[in-house]
N, C-alpha and C positions, 0 to 999 in steps of 0.2 A: 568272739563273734566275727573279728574282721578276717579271720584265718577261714572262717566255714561260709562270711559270703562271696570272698575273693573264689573261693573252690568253685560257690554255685555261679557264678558270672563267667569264669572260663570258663564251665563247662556248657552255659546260656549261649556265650560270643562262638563257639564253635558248631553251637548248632546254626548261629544265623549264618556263619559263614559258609558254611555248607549247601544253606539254602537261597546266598545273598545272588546267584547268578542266574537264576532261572525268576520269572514274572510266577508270583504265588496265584492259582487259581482259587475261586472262591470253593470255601469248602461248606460244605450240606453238615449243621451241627446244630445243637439245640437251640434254635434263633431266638434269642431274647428279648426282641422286638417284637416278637409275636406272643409274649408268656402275658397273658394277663393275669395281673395280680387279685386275686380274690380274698384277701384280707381285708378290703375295702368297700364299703356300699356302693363308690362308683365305678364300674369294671373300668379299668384303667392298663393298655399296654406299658410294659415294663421300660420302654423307651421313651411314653408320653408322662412318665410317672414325676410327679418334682419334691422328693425325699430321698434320703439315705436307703438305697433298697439293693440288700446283693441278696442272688437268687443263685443255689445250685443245683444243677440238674440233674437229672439222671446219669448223666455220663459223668459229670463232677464226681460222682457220689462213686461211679463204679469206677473210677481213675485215683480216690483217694488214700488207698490203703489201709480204710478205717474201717471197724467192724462192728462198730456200735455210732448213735450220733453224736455221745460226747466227744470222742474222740475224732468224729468229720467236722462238725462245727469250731475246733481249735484250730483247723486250718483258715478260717474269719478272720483278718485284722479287726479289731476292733472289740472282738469277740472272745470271753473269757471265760473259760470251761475249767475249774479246778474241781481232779479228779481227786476222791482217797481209793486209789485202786483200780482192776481193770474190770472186764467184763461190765460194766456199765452200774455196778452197785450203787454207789452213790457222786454223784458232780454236781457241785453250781452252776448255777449261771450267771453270766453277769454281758452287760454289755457297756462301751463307755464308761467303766466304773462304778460307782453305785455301790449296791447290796443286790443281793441274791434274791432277794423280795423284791426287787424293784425291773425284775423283767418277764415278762409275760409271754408262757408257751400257748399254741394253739394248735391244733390237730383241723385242719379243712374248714378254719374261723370258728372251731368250739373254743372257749378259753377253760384253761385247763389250770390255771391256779388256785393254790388249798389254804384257804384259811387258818390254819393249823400253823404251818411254814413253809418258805419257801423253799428248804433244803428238797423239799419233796415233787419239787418243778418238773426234774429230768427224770424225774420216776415213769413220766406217761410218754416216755420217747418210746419210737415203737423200732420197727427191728426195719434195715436198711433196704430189705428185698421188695417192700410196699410203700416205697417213699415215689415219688413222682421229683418233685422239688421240693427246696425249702426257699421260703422266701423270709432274707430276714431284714425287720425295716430299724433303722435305728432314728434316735432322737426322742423326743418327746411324741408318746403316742398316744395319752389321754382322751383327745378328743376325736379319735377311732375306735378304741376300744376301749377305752375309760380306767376303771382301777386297774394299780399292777402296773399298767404301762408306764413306768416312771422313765427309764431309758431306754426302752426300744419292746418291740416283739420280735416271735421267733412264730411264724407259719407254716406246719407240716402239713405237706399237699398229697394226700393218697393216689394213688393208680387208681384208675376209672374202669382198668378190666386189663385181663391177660390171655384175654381169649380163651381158646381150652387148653390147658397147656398144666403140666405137675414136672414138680422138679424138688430133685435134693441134695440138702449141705450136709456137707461132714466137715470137720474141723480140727485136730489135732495140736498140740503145741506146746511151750515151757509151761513150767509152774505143775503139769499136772491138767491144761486146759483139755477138754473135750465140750463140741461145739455139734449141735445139730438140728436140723431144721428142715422141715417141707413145706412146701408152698402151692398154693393147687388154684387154677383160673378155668371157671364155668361159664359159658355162654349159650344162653338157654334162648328162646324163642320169643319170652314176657320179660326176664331176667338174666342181672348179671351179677357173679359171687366171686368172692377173693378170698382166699382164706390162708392162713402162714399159722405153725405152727412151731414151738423153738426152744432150745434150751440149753445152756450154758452154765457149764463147770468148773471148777479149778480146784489144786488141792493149796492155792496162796502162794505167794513167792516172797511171802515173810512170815513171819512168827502170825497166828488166826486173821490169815487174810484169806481165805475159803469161801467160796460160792458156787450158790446152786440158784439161776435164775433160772424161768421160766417165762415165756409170751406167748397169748396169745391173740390173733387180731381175724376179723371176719369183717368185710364189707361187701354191702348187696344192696344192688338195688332193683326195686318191683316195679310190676305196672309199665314197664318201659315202652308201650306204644302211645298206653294215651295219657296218664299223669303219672312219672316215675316219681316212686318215693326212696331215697336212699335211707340206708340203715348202716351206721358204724358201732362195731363192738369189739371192746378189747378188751384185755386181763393181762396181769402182769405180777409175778408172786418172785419178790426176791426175798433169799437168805444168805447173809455172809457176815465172817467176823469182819470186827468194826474197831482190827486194834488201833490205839489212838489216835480215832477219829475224833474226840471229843475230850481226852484225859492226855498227861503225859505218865499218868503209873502204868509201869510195866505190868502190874500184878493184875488188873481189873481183867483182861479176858473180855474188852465189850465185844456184845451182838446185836446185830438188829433184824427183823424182818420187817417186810414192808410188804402191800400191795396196795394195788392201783388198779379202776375200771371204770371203762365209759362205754354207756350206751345212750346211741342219738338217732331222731328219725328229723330229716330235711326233707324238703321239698322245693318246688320252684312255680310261680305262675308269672309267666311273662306274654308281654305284648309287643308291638312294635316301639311302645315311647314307656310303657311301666313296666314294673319289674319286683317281685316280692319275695321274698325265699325266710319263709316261717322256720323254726326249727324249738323243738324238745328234749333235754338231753337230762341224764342224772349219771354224776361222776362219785366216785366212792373213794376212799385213801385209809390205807388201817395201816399204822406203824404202832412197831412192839418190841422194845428196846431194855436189853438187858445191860447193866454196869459189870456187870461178872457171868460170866457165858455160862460157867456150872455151878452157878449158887443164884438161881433164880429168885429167890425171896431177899437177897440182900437189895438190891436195886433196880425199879421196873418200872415202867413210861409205858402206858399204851393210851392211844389214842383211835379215837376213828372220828373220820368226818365226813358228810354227806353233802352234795351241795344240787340240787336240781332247781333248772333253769328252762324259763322259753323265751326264746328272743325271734326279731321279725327283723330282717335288713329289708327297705327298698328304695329301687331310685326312680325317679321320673326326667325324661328328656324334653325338653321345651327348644323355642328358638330363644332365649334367654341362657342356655345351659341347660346342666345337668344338676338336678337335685338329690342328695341322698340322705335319708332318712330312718331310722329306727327305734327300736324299744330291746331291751333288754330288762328283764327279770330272772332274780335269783333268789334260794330261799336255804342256807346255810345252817345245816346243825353238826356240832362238836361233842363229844362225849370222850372223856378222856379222866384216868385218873389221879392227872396232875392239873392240869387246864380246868377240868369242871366240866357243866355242862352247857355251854354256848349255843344260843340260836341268831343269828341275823338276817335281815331280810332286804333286799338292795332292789332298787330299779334305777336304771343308766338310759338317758333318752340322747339320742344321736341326731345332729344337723347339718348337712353342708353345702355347698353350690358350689360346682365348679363352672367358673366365667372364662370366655376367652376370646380375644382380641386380636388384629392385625391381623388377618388372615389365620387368627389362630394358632398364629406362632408365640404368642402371650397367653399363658393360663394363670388366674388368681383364684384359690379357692379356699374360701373362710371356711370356718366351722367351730362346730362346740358339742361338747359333753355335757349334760347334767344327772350329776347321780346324788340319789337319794338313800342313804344307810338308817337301819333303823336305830345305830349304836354309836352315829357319827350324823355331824352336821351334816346340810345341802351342800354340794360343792359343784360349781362349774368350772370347765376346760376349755379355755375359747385357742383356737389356734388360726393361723395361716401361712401356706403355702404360695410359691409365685414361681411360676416357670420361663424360662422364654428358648426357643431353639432360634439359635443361630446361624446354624446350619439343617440341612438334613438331620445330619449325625453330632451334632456339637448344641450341648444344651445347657445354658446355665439355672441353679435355679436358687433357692434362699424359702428355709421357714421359720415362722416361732411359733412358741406354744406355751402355755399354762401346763403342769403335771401335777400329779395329788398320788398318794397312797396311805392309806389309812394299816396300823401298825394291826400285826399278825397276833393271833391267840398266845401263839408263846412269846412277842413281843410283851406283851398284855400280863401277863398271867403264871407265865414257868416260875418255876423254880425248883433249886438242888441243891446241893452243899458248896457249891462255888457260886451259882446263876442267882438272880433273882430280874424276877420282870416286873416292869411297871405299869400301874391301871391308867396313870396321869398322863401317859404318852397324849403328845398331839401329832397330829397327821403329817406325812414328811411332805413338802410341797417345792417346785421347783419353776423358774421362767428360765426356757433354752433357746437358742436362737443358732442359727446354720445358716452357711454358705458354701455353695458345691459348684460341680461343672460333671459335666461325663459326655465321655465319647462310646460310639456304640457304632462298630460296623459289624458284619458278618465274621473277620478276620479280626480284629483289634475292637476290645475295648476297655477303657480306663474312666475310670471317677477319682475326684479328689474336694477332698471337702473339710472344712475346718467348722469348730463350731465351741460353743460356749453354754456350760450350766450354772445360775446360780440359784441354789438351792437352800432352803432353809427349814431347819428341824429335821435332820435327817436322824436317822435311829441306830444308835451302836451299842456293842456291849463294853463298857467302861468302871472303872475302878480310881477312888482317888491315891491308892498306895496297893503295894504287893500283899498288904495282908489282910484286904477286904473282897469283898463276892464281885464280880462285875455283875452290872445292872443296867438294862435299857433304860437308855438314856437319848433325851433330844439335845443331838450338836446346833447350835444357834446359825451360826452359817457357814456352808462351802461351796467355794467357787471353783470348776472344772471346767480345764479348756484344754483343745488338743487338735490334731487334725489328723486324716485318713487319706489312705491312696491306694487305690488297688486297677491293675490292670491284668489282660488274659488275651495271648494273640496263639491264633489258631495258625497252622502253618504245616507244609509237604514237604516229606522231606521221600524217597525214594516212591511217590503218589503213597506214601500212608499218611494217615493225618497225624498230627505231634501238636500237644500245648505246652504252652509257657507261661505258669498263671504268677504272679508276685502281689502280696499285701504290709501295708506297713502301717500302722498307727502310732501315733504317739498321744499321752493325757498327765495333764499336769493339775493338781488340788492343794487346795491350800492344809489339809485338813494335818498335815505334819507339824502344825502348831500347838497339837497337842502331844503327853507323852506319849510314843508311839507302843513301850513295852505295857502300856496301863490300858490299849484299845486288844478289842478282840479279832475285828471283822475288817474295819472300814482301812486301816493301812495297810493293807497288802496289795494295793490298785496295779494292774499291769501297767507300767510307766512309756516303755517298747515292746513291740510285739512286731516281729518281722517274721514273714510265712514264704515259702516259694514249693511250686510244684511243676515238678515236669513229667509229663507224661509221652512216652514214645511208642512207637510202633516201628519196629524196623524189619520188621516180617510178618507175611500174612497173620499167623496165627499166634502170636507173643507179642504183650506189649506186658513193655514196663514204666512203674511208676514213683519217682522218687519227691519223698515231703521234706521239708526242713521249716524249722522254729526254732527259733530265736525270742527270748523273753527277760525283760527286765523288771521287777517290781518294786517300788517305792522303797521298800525295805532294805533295798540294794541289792539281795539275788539274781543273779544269772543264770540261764542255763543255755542249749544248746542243746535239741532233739532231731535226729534224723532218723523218719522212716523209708521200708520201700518194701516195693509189690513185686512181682513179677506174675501174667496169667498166664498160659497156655490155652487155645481151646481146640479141642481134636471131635469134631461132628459133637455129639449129644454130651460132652462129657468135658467139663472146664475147671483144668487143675491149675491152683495157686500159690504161690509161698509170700506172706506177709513177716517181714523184719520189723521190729519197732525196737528206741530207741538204741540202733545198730552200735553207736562210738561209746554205748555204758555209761549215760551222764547221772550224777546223783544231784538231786531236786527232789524239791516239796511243791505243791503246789497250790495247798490248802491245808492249816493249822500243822500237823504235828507229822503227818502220815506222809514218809517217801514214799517216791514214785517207785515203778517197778523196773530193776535193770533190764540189759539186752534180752529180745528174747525173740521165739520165731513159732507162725501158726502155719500149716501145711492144710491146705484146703482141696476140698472134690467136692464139684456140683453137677448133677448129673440130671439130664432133662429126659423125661418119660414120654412127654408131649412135646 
């Protein structure tokens, strides 16, 4: 590690030197200050915000080298993406540590977690040409969005429209990949349509590591003169081997397919001081999981889960504050022929005030969740938040919070010839507490923030000796502390613009007080996770972009990943080459399944409109 940060700091120091003799003007770039975060009942600018919140934007997204969002979101300190493989088949999530169930995705504030498991999070990630931003909040987020939220969310922000414009990917590259995709923006008179189309190959860059994903996504919105309704719909059908993902025999040949779909209608009625945005959605998940790829009757998991929901966010302005308020309902059925047949039925009622002080440079804003499970006790989430700006640009701020999550169907219920789950489980529950700062100018900004979990009944898969099944199990209690710092300065260097982004996390638990070779899931916590990206322009028409990661996990593994981009764009037509892991590192990142070595995707997007 200190050989490949020493390289990226020389190579940092000589770009400031370059640029240390001339006054930096201010450069026009996704101003942050101005992103209101819409994951929250109260629209709140991403500058007045007082949480753990990094947001990437469109130009982040298009400067990262990544071609899926598992693989953008590992550029997050903090933020823990373990993949088994490429093209976006299957990754965790995780954030601050935790489990993979214990973080909560969201597509434009739908919540998009499956009662089934939460291996199947990043299943509803959508393809990177209709991202807008992501906004991701970390900490205890319970009583914003209630279950799930155990360590943080993750918020996918759609494009609002592309005008009229069609364009298209091709994609090329090792392994056997072929990549391809269109993308097509309507703007009509009453309405506006988005529509992307996609799909992604490989013939595996190991023994049945082969995929064949497909996406696709449609958003429109009607009505747009006098009450527009938006409408999101997506689909997502993957197929790929799944060798051990889940086993260490070489023999089994696992596979899996999976799909995932959401359809939702929003709306909005607002005034000058109220504000309501109703919405309807029903999400779907089918996974179909063979233990032997060509002997289908030896070993087979399917499942499907359905979960339709209506929820109401609103907020009301006073001279008192701001109030924000909602209801969420959900109505959950499972059909599977290992899990059974599962129905639950949840409502979650949302509270909060945000109050503010001294001229308004003090904001305090309490709040609470209560949800009601028809398979699980009442539970509330009372939380708060406190801000104070210092400066213009210089804000400190500190929250706590109550978290809950109530344990998964296959937490509950699987079983296999190694697994079994438990009915007994109780609910994982946690008290987190944080202290931050951040600076935020046009040109520079940095947060940095420490914080503390202690959590109790957290859910693993564990074993008292090597020649028994592991079995979900409640660990009594762990304690998680660690701190975070990320900074990103914008900067001119021959009048092109050029960023300097770095992140670093560190997280320390007690939870190594058990056998670590007798746990399944919970010891493999990223311990360090050092990220840097620089992205340059040194000619009109080419820029390039280099990532580097750095990662330690509990267990004691190392590695060391460096990507990089390079575009070209010549009038309608924008050719690219993507390197990823360039130096050949070997790393796991999750259970049993290496990463993939060096390898390189050659891109052409081509605009019609």
């Amino acid at each position: 590690m200190k050989n490949s940060i020493l390289l990226f700091t020389l190579l940092s120091f000589s770009v400031f030197t370059l640029n240390a003799q001339e006054e930096l003007p201010v450069i026009k770039t996704d101003s942050l200050s101005e992103v209101v975060i819409i994951s929250s009942r109260i629209d709140l600018p991403f500058k007045e915000n007082s949480r753990s919140i990094n947001i990437i934007t469109a130009t982040d997204i298009k400067n990262s080298s990544a071609t899926t969002i598992a693989d953008l979101l590992q550029q997050v300190a903090g933020v823990d993406i373990r993949r088994r493989g490429t093209g976006g088949s299957q990754a965790d999530l995780f954030i601050r540590g935790g489990g993979f169930d214990q973080t909560l995705l969201l597509i434009d504030g739908i919540k998009m977690d499956d009662a089934q498991t939460g291996h199947h999070t990043m299943n509803a990630s959508l393809p990177l040409e209709v991202i807008k931003r992501i906004e991701i909040i970390k900490g205890p987020a319970a009583r914003v969005f209630g279950q799930n939220a155990f360590t943080g969310a993750i918020n996918i922000v759609t494009k609002s429209n592309l005008s009229n414009s069609v364009s298209a990917n091709l994609e090329a590259g090792s392994f056997g990949q072929l990549n391809g995709s269109v993308t097509v923006g309507s703007e009509l008179e009453n309405s506006t349509h988005i529509f992307h189309a996609g799909k992604m190959t490989s013939d595996g860059y190991r023994n049945n590591s082969d995929y064949e994903n497909s996406n696709y996504f449609l958003k429109s919105v009607f009505n747009k003169k006098t009450q527009p309704i938006e409408m999101i719909a997506t689909f997502f059908d993957k197929k790929f081997g799944a060798e051990n993902f889940y086993t260490t025999n070489a023999t089994f040949n696992e596979y899996e397919e999976t799909q995932n779909s959401l359809l939702a209608f929003t709306t909005k009625f607002q005034s000058k001081r109220f504000k309501i945005q109703p919405r309807i959605y029903w999400k779907r998940n089918q996974d179909m999981f063979l233990l032997r790829r060509y002997e289908p009757g030896f070993y087979r998991n399917f499942h499907i889960s359905n979960k339709i929901g209506a929820e109401a966010n609103a907020s009301y302005k006073s001279e008192f504050g701001e109030t924000g308020f909602g209801i969420d309902m959900s109505k959950t059925y499972l059909r599977s022929n290992n899990l059974g047949h599962r129905n639950r039925f949840m409502t979650t009622l949302f509270l909060e005030h945000r109050f503010q002080f001294i001229d308004n440079r003090l904001d305090i804003t309490p709040g609470v969740a209560m949800t009601y499970f028809s398979d699980f006790k009442f539970n509330g989430f009372p939380g708060l938040d406190v801000g104070f700006d210092i400066t213009n640009n210089l804000k400190a701020y500190g929250n706590i919070g109550f978290t809950y999550r109530i344990p998964t169907y296959t937490d509950l219920y699987y079983s296999d010839p190694s697994t079994n789950g438990n009915p007994d489980l109780e609910p994982e529950e946690a008290f987190a507490q944080e202290l931050g700062i951040k600076y935020i100018t046009p040109k520079f900004r940095a947060t940095l923030a420490v914080f503390n979990r202690d959590a109790d009944n957290l859910i693993d898969y564990i074993r008292p000796n090597t020649t028994e099944n592991f079995t979900a199990t409640n660990i009594t209690e762990v304690n998680t502390k660690g701190f975070e710092f990320d900074a990103a300065y914008n900067f001119k260097l021959n009048n092109f613009n050029q960023t300097l982004a770095i992140g670093y996390s560190y997280l320390d638990d007690n939870i190594l007080d058990q056998n670590e070779e007798l746990s399944r899931y919970s010891l493999n916590t990223l311990k360090h996770h050092y990220t840097t990206r620089l992205s340059t322009k040194l000619f009109e028409n080419v820029s390039q972009n280099i990532v580097y990661k750095y990662a330690e996990r509990t267990t004691g593994q190392t590695y060391n990943v460096w990507d990089a981009s390079i575009v070209m764009s010549l009038k309608q037509v924008e050719l690219s080459i993507t390197a990823s892991n360039i130096f050949d590192a070997d790393y796991i990142e999750s259970g049993f399944t290496p990463m993939p070595p060096s390898n390189v995707l050659f891109g052409m997007r081509y605009k019609f409109l």
